[in-house]
N, C-alpha and C positions, 0 to 999 in steps of 0.2 A: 486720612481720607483720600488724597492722590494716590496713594499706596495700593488703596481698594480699588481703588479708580482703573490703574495700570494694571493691576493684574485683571478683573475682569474684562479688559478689552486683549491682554495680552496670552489668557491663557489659552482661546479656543485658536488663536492663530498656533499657539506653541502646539496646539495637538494635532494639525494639520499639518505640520511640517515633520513632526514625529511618525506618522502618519506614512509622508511622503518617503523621509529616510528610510522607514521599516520594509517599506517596500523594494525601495531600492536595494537594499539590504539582500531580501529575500530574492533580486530577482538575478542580482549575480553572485548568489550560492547556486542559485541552477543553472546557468548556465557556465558555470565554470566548476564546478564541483562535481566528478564525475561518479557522485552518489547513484550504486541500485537502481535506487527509485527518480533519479534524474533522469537518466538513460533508459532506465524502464515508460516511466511517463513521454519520453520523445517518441520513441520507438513504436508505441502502441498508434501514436498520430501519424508517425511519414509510412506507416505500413498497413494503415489503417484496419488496425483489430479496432473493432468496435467492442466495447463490454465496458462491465463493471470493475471499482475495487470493491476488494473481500482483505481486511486486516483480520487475523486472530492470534491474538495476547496485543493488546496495546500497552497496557502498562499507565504511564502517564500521559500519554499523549504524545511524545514525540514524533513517533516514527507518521502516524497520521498525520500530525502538523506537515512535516514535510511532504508526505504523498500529497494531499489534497491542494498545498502549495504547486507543487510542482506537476499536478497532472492539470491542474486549472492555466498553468502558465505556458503551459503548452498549448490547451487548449484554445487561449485567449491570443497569445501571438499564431497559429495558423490559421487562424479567423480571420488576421486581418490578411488584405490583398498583397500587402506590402512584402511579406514574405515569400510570397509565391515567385513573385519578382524576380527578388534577389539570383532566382536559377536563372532568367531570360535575358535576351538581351531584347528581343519582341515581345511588345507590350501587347499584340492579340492572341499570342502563345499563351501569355503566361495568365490571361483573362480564361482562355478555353482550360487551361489544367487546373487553375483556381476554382473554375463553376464546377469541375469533375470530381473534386471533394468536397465528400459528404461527410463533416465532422461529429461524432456522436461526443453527446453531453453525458457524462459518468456517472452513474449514481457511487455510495459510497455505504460501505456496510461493516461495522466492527464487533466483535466476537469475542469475549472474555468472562472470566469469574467473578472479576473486581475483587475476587478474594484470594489472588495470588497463587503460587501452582499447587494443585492438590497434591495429595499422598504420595512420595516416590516408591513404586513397588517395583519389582520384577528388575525388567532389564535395565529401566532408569535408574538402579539403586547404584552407588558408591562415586555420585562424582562432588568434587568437594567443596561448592556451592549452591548447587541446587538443594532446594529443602522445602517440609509444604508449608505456603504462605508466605515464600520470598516471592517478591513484585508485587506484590497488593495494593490496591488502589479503588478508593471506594469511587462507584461512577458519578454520582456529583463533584469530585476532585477531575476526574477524567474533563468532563462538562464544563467544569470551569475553567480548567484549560484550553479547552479548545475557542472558549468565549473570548476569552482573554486577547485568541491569537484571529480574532474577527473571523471564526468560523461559525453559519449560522447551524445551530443544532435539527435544526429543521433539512436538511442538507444530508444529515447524519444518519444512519439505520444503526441504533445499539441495540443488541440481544447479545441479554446479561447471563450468567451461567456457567457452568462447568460442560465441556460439549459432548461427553455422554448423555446429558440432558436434552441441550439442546438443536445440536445437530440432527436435524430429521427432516425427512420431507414435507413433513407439515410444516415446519418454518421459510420451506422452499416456496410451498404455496402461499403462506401467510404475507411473507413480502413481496413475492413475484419476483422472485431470485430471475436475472438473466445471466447470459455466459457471462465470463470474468474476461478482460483484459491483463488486471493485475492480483497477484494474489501477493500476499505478504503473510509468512509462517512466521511465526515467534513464539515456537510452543516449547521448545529447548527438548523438550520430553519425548520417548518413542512413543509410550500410548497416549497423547493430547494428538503427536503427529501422525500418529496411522488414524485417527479417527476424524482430523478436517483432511488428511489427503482422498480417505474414503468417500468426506461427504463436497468434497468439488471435483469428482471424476466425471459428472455429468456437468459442471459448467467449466470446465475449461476447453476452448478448442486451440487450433494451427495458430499460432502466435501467439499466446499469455503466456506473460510474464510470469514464472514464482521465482519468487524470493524467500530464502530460508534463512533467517535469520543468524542463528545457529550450526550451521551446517559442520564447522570441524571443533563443534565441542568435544568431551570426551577424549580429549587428545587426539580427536581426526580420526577415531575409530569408526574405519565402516559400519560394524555390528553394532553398533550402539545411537543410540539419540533421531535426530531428524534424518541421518543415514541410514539407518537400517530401516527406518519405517518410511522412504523413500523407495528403497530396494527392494523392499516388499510389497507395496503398494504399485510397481512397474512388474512384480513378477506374479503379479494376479491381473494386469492389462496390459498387454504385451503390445499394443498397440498404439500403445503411449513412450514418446522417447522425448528425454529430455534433453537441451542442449544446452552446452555452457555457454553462459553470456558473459555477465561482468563479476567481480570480486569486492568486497571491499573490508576494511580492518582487519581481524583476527578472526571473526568467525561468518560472516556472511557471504553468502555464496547466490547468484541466481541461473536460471535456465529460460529459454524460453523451450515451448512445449509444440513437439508436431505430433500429430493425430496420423497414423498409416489406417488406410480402410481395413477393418474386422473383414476376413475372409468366412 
């Protein structure tokens, strides 16, 4: 009976403090882990692109755990005053550059088959783990992942599908797509990736983030993978340049993007 006793008083404090640790956890991976999407998510705040994220291929959830962690943790420390500060040494300086930011609240939008990557044809054929139906992940797994990591799904925009499907402008309309701040490519494939770089040429502007997950798969081969249907998709909008930003592992690669005026 004391047994019972201890742990029900013991265990809602236990989950509060797990709670607390997790956080803490989470909050210096970002700021000290000079992950993509860490650097990406500050970056979008002290240069003030306003927009959205746009993930496509999530997988299991990973890569969005961390974006949504870390574009909120930005969002939640320039919020407070206290960081404005930190530049001034005059407290009415840094009150007038404080009121001068206008922080935008991100929405968040993720883009998948849940059925793993389709048929390898064409120029995606011969590399020697891509195959169709590796990464699959049924979206109630996705979902519950993301519950697990106290993200609310409501917060969430999933559109499930393979994006010849989906990708269209009626899905533009249908959720009231606005520009992107960050965009995160995980499509490994050239035709998954010539077909979302196609359908975010109208929302990316002068400072979003892409992030290409994949970028020196295929042994780094220009012609092939998220490469060549980068390189193609630049040499149908010439108006569009990418600039390198950060690196990280074995194949991700990001830019941010400047817009030259269409003459």
């Amino acid at each position: 009976m004391f047994k019972k006793i201890i742990k029900y008083f013991l265990l809602p404090i236990r989950k509060v403090i797990t709670k607390l640790v997790i956080s803490e956890i989470i909050t210096r991976d970002i700021e000290y882990n000079n992950l993509p999407i860490n650097m990406a998510a500050q970056y979008i705040i002290t240069e003030g692109v306003d927009g959205d994220y746009y993930e496509f291929g999530c997988f299991k959830g990973q890569s969005f755990i961390k974006a949504y962690n870390a574009i909120n943790h930005n969002y939640n420390k320039w919020s407070k005053f206290e960081r404005t500060y930190q530049a001034f040494s005059s407290k009415k300086l840094a009150y007038k550059a404080f009121e001068k930011m206008k922080l935008y609240k991100c929405r968040y939008y993720v883009f998948d088959s849940f059925k793993g990557l389709p048929a390898i044809e064409g120029k995606d054929e011969n590399h020697p783990i891509f195959s169709e139906g590796r990464y699959d992940c049924s979206k109630s797994d996705f979902e519950h992942n993301l519950k697990k990591n106290n993200i609310e799904l409501k917060d969430v925009n999933i559109v499930e599908g393979f994006y010849e499907d989906t990708l269209s402008p009626d899905i533009k309309k249908k959720y009231n797509m606005n520009k992107a701040s960050i965009i995160l490519i995980d499509c490994d494939l050239y035709n998954s990736a010539k077909i979302v770089l196609n359908f975010i040429t109208d929302l990316i502007q002068d400072g979003t983030i892409i992030i290409f997950d994949d970028w020196f798969a295929y042994k780094g081969n220009p012609n092939k993978g998220e490469q060549l249907a980068t390189k193609d998709w630049l040499l149908e909008n010439k108006h569009i340049q990418l600039i390198p930003f950060s690196r990280y592992g074995i194949y991700q690669q990001s830019f941010i993007v400047h817009k030259n005026e269409i003459k």
